[in-house]
Structure formats: structure tokens, C-alpha cells
C-alpha positions as protocol buffer text, in pm:
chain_id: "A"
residue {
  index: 1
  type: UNK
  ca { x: 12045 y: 9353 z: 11737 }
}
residue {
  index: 2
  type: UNK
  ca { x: 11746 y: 9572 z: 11740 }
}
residue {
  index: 3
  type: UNK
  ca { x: 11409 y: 9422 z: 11908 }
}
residue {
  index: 4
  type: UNK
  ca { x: 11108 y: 9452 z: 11730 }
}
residue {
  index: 5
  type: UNK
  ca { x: 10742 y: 9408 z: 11749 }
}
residue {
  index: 6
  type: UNK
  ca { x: 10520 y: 9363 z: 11451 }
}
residue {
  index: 7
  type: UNK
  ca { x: 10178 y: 9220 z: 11367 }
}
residue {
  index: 8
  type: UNK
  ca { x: 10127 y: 8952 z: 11069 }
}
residue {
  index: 9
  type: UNK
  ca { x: 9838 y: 8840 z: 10921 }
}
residue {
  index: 10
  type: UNK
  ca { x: 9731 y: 8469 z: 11120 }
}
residue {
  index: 11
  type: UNK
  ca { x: 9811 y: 8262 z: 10759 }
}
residue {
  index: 12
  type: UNK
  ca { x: 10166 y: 8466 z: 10749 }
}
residue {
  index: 13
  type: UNK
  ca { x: 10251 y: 8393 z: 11144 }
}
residue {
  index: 14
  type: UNK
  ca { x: 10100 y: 8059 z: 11164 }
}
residue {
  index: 15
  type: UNK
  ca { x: 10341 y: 7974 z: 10820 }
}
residue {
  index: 16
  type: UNK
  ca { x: 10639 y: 8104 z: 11010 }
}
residue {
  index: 17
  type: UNK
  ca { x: 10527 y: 7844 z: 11299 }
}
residue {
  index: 18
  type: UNK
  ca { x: 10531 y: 7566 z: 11050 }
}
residue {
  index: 19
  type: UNK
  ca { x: 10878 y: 7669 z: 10916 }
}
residue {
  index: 20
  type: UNK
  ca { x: 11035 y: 7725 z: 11273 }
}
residue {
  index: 21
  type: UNK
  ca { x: 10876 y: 7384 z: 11387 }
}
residue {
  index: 22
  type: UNK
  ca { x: 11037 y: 7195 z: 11125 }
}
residue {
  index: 23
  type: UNK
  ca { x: 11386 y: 7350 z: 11075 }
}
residue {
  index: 24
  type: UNK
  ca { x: 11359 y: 7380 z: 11503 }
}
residue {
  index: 25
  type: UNK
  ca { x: 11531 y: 7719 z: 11471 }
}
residue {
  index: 26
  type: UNK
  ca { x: 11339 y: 8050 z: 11673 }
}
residue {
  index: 27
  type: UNK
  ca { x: 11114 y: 8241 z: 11491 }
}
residue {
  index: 28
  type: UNK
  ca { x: 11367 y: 8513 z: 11504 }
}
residue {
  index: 29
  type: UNK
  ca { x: 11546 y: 8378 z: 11257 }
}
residue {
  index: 30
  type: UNK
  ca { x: 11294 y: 8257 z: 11016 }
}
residue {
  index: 31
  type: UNK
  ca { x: 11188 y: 8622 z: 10970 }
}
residue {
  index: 32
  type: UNK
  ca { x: 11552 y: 8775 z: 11007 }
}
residue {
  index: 33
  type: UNK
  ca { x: 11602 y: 8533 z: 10672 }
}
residue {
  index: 34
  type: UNK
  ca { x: 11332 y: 8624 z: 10475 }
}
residue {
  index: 35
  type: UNK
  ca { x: 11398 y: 9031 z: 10565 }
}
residue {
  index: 36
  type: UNK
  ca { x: 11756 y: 8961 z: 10430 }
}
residue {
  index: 37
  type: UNK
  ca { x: 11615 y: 8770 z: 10072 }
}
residue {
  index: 38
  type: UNK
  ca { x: 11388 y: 9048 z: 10049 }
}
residue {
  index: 39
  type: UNK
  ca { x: 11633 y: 9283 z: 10089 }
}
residue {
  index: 40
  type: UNK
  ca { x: 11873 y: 9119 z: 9863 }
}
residue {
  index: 41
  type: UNK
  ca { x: 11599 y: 9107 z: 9622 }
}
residue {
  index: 42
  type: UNK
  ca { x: 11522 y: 9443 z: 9618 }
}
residue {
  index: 43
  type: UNK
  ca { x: 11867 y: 9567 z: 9603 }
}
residue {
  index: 44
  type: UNK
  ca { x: 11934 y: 9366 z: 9274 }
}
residue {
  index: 45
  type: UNK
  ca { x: 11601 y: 9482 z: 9108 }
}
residue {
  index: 46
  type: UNK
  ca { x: 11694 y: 9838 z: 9213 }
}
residue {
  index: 47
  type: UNK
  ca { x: 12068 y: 9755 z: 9044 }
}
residue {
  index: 48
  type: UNK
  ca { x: 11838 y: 9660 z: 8708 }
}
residue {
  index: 49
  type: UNK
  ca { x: 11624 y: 9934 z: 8730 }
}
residue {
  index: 50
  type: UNK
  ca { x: 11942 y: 10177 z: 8773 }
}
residue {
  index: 51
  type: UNK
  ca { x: 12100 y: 9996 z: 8493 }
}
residue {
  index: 52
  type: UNK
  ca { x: 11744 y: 9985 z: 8248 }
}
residue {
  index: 53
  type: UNK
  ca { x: 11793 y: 10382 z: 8347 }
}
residue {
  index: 54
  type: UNK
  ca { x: 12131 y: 10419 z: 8182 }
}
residue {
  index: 55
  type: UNK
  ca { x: 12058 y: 10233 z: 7922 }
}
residue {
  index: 56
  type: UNK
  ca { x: 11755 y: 10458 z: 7839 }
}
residue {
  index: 57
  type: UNK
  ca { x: 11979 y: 10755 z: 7832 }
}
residue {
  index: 58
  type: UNK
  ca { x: 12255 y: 10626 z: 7627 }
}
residue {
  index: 59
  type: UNK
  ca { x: 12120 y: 10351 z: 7444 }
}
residue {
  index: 60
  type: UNK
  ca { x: 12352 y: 10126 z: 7210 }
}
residue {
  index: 61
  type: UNK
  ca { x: 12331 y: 10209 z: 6863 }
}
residue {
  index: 62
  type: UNK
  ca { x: 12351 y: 9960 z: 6528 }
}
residue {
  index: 63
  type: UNK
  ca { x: 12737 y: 9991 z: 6534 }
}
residue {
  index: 64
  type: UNK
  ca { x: 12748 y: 9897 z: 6892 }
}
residue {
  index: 65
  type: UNK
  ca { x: 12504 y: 9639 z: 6826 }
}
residue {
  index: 66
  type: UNK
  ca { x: 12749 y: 9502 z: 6508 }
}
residue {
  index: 67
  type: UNK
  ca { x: 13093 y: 9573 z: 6748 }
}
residue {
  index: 68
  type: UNK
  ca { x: 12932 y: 9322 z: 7044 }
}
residue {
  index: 69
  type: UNK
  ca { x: 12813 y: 9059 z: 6777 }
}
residue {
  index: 70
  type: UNK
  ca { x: 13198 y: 9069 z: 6615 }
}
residue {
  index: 71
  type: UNK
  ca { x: 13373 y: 9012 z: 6961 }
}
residue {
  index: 72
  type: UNK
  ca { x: 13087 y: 8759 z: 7040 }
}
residue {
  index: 73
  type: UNK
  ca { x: 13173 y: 8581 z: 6698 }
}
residue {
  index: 74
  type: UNK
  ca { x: 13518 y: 8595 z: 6765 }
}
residue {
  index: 75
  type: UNK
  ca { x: 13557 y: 8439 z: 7127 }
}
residue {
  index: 76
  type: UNK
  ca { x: 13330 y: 8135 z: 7007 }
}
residue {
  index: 77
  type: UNK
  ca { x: 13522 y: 8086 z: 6718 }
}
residue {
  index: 78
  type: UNK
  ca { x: 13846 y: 8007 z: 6937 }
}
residue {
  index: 79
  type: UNK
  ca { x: 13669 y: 7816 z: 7220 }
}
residue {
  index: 80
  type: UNK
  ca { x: 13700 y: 7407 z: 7204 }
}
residue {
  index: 81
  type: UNK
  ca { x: 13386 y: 7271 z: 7157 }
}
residue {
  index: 82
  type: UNK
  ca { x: 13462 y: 6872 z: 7178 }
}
């Protein structure tokens, strides 16, 4: 583990202090949590945007379009519904 010091805004630190008070965990951890969600969160938007990137460069086409529709069509045809 790495120690840090960093300054928050009073309505950011004293909302930490409400979390850590009522989950009676340090305040370590409340901001070690949200680090990791916002992390997590910005690895899976930069996944989409890498992905809307490909996409741009070799977009489907109608036939593509028709082929995914087809195999779509066909797998709910066979699936039980009752």
C-alpha cells in the first residue's frame, strides 16, 4: 500500500465522514472503494469507446445487418417459450 495525502472539498470529506460513521469502516477504505468503481468505470467506458472506434472503421453493412437478424430469428425460433 502506497500512503497518500490529498485535499477534498469540505461537502466531499465531510460525506466520506458520514459514510465511514455508518458502515464503521476507516476512511481509508471508503475512498480506496470509490477509486476502484471509478476505475472500473472508466476502464469499461474506455472498452466502449475502443469498441465505438472499430466499429467506425469497419462498420457492418446491410448484409451483415440481414446475416445477424437471420441467426437472431433462428435461435428464437428453437427456444421454449412456455
Amino acid at each position: 500500500m502506497k500512503r497518500l495525502t490529498i485535499t477534498l472539498p469540505a461537502d466531499q470529506a465531510d460525506a466520506i465522514e458520514k459514510i465511514r460513521r455508518r458502515r464503521h469502516v476507516p476512511r481509508s477504505r471508503v475512498i480506496q472503494e470509490a477509486v476502484a468503481r471509478f476505475l472500473e468505470a472508466r476502464g469499461v467506458s474506455g472498452q466502449v469507446r475502443s469498441y465505438e472506434r472499430g466499429y467506425r472503421r469497419v462498420p457492418e453493412d446491410v448484409g451483415d445487418a440481414r446475416a445477424f437478424a437471420r441467426a437472431g430469428a433462428g435461435t428464437l425460433a428453437i427456444e421454449d417459450w412456455e
